[in-house]
N, C-alpha and C positions, 0 to 999 in steps of 0.2 A: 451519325455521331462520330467525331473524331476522335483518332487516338491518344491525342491530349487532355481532350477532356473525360476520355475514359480513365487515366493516368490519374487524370487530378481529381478522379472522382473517389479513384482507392487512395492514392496517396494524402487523400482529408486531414488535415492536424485535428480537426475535429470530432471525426470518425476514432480516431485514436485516443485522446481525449476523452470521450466522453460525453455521458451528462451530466451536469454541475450539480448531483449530490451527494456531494460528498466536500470534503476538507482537505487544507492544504498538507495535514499530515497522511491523508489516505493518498492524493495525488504521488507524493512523494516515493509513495511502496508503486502504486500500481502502473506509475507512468513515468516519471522520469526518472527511476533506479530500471524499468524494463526499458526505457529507452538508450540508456547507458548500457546493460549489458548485450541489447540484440546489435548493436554498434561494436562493440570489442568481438561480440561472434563476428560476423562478417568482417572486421580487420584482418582477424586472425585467422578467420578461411580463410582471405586472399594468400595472407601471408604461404598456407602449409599450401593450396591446391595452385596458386599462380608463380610463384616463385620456389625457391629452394628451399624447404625446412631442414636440410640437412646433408653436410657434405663431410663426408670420409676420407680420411687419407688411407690412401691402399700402398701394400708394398707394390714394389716395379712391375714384376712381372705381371698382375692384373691389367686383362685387355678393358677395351671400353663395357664390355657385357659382361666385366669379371668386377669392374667400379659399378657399374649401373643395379645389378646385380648387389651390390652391398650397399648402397646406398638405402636402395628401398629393400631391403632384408632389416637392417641396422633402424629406419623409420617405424617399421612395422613391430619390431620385437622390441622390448625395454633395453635403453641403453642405462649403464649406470655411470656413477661417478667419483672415481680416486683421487683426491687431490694430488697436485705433478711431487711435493714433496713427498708421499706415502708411497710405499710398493706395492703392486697389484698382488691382493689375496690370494696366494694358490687354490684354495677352497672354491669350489663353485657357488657353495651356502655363502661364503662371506661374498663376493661378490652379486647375490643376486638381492641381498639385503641394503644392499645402495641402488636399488636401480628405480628408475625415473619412469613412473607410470602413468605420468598426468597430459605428455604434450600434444598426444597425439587426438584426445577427448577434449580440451580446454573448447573450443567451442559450441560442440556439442550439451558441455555441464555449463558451460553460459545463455544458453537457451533454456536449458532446464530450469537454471533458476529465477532465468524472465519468469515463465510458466507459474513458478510458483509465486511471485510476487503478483501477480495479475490475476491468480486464483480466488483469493477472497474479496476483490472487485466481481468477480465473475459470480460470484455467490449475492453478494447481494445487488447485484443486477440481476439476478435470477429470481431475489424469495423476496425483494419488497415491493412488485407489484401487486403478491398477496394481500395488501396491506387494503386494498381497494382504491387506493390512490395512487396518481404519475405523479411523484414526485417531480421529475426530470421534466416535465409542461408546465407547473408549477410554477419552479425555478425560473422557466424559461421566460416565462408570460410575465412575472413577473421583472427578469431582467430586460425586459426590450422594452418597458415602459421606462427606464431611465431618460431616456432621452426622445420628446415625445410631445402632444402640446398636452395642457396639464386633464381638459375634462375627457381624453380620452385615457389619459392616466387612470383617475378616479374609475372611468366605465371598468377598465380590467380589473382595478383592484376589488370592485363592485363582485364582479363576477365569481373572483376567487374567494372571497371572502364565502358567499353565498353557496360556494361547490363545499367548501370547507365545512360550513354548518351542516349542508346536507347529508355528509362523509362523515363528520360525526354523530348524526342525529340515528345516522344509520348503523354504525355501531355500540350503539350502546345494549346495557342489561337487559334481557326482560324482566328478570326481575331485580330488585335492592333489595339483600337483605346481611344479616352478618357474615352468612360466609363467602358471598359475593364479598363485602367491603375486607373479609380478612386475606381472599385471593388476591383482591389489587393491589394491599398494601405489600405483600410478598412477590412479587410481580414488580415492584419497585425497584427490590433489594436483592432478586434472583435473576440475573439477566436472562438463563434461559427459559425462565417462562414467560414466553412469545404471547400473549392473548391480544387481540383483537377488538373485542369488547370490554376489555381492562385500560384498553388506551394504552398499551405498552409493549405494541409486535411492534412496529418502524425503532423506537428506539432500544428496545429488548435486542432483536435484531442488529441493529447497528456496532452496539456492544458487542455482542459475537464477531462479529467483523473485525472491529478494532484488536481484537483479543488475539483473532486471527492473524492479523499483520502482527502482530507483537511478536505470536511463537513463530512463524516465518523467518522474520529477521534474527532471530537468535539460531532457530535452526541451522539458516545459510552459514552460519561457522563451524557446525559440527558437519555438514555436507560436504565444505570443504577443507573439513580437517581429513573425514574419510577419503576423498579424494586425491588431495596433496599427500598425502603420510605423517599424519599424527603431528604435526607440528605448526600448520596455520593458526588455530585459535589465537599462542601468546606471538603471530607473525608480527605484527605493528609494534610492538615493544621492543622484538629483535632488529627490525629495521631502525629505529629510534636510536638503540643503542650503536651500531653500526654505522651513524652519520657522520662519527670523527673518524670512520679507520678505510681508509683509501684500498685496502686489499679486499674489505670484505667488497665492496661495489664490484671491482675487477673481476673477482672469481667468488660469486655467492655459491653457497651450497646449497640454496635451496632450489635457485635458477641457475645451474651451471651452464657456463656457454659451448665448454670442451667436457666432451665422455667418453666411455670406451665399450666398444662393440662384438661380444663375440658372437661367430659363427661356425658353425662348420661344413664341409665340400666334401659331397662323396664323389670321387673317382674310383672306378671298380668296388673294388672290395675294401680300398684304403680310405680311412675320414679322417681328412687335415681340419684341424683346428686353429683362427687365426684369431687376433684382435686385433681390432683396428683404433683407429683415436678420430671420433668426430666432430663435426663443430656444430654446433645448436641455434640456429640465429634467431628463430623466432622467439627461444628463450631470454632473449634480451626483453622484449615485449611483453611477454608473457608477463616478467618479472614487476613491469612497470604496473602493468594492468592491476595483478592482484594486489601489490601494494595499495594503490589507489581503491580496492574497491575492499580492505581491509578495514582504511580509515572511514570508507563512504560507510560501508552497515556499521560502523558504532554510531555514525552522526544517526543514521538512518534509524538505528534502533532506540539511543535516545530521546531521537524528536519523537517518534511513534509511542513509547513507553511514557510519556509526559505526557503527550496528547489524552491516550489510552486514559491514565488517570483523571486529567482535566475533567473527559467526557463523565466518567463513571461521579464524581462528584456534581457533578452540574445534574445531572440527571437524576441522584437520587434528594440532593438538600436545594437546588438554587430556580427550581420553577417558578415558584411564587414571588420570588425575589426577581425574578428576570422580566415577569410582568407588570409587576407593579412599577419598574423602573423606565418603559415605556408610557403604562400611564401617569406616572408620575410627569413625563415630560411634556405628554399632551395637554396634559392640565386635566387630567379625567377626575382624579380623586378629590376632592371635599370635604372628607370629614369622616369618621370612624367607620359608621355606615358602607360607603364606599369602600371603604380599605377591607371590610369585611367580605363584601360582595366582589372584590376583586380578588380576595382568596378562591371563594368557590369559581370564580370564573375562568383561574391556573387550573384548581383540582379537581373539578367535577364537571368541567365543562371541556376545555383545554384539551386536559390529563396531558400525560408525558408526551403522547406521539403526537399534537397538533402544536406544542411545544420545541417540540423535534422538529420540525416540518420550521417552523419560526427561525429557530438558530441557522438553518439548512440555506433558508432564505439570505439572511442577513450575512452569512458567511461569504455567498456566492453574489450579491447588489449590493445593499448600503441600510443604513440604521431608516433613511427616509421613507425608504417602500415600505420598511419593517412597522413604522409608527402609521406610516396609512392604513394597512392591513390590521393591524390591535386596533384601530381606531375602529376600524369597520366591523372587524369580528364584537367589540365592546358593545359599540352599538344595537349590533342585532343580539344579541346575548341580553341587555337587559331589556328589548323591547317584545321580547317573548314573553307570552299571557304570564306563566307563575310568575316570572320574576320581577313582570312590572305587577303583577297586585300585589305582590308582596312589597314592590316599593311603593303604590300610592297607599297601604293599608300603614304603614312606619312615616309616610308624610301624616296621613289621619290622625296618628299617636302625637308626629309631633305639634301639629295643628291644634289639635287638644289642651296639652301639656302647656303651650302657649298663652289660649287665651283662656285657662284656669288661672 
């Protein structure tokens, strides 16, 4: 095997990627806000490990191992920052109270918080195969038949339809009775009760997730408020404000480009203390970065905090309404009857997670496959022994009814 195609076989967009279940707001936490920061990490290596992060002015007499020597003393220890009209604090305390503790970390705490954006993918990539279902084949099978001739279409849809029935046949009750029906209905309405035989682990489950990317994203501003010093949260509003004054760009205080550096030098028994004045270049980037990734987690936590909600609605009031409006389109329903039996056919047949499993689909191919798939699951739903003697025993009534 070649070494390109070993390359290309890590470097997969797909492997990275995923498998398609999930949504365009969970994509956005686990993939391309982690694709965006594992990108600024390595810029900003290059930046500190390939080129200069930092160059001091020394007085004269410093030889080159007397500069070299403070260059990476001055990288290593916090440098701080007095703006040039202020006078340097005699006090050690006042000066160590400006100093700048973030530059030499910034890509390491950008990694860490890929890490955590890609944490609650990692979860349920981990706990919804318990469900007894591959979602993620599913999805797949389903999407490759888009394009395709039509009765090998059908055969797949056939198939999954039939895996489905058999997925749920197998979880269900052994028994029905009321406190079975009072667990599922709370199981509804509590997202952490995960059951399995409630019809409510895949989307119970999922909600946990989503819940997860929500406090993530909100976390990431108190992460790096602890980090920058107590001032990132209200950052975006400072920079806002700052867009009409040409000094704050030149010399921000949050990303200063020039600092100041003490040290001290033992000779013998004597310890000279110097400052020196350094230049901070990666803090120009630095500055950009964070700005940018200030305004990305409000977009980020918006879109997620909407979604979050979308789902949580949809999932406890819009079941029945999301199936009927598929059969509605095929032309399944006729008349009361029908609209009845496609109730139990959302709630008691369905339930939440085969439901779940529907939206998952349709999110990741098209409304078409979705309406083949209802069409087929409808199908074999009412040609199961109860539910067809129950429907030629209400044809009997109305057969009756007729020719009295």
């Amino acid at each position: 095997m070649s070494v390109s195609a070993i390359l290309g076989g890590f470097a997969s967009y797909s492997k990275l990627a995923s498998a398609c279940d999930d949504d365009w707001a969970d994509r956005l936490n686990h993939l391309y806000t982690v694709i965006l920061l594992a990108l600024f990490a390595v810029f900003i290596s290059g930046g500190q490990y390939v080129g200069n992060p930092i160059e001091c002015w020394c007085p004269a007499h410093f030889t080159g191992s007397f500069q070299a020597y403070t260059k990476s003393y001055c990288w290593i220890k916090n440098t701080y920052y007095i703006p040039m009209d202020t006078p340097i604090p005699l006090a050690k305390e006042d000066r160590d109270s400006e100093e700048l503790t973030y530059y030499q970390w910034v890509p390491i705490i950008l990694m860490f918080m890929a890490f955590l954006f890609k944490c609650p993918a990692l979860i349920w990539r981990m706990f919804n195969g318990a469900s007894g279902i591959n979602m993620a084949k599913i999805v797949d099978m389903t999407s490759n038949t888009q394009i395709g001739a039509a009765d090998k279409r059908n055969e797949v849809i056939k198939n999954i339809a039939t895996y489905l029935d058999r997925w749920l046949e197998a979880h269900r009750q052994y028994r029905y009775n009321v406190l079975v029906r009072m667990r599922q209905k709370a199981s509804r309405f509590i997202c952490f009760m995960c059951a399995k035989r409630d019809g409510t682990y895949l989307s119970s489950l999922y909600i946990c997730v989503k819940i997860l990317f929500t406090i993530n994203v909100i976390v990431q501003f108190f992460l790096l408020n602890a980090f920058m010093g107590d001032w990132y949260n209200l950052y975006g509003f400072e920079v806002l404000q700052g867009l009409s004054n040409d000094h704050y760009w030149r010399d921000s205080p949050r990303f200063p480009k020039v600092t100041l550096c003490d040290f001290e030098i033992r000779q013998l028994q004597n310890i000279q203390t110097f400052t020196v004045q350094c230049v901070l270049p990666i803090n120009l980037f630095n500055e950009k970065i964070f700005i940018f990734l200030w305004f990305w987690f409000v977009v980020v936590a918006t879109c997620t905090t909407g979604n979050l909600l979308f789902w949580v609605w949809r999932n406890m009031f819009d079941r029945v309404t999301y199936i009927k409006k598929y059969l509605k389109v095929l032309d399944q329903l006729h008349g009361e009857e029908d609209k009845k039996l496609a109730r139990k056919f959302a709630e008691q047949y369905l339930r939440d997670d085969c439901v779940f499993i529907f939206r998952i689909i349709a999110r990741n191919t098209n409304d078409i496959l979705l309406s083949d798939l209802v069409r087929e699951m409808w199908r074999i739903y009412r040609n199961k022994p109860m539910i067809k003697k129950s429907l030629d025993a209400e044809n009997d009534n109305y057969d009756d009814e007729t020719r009295a």
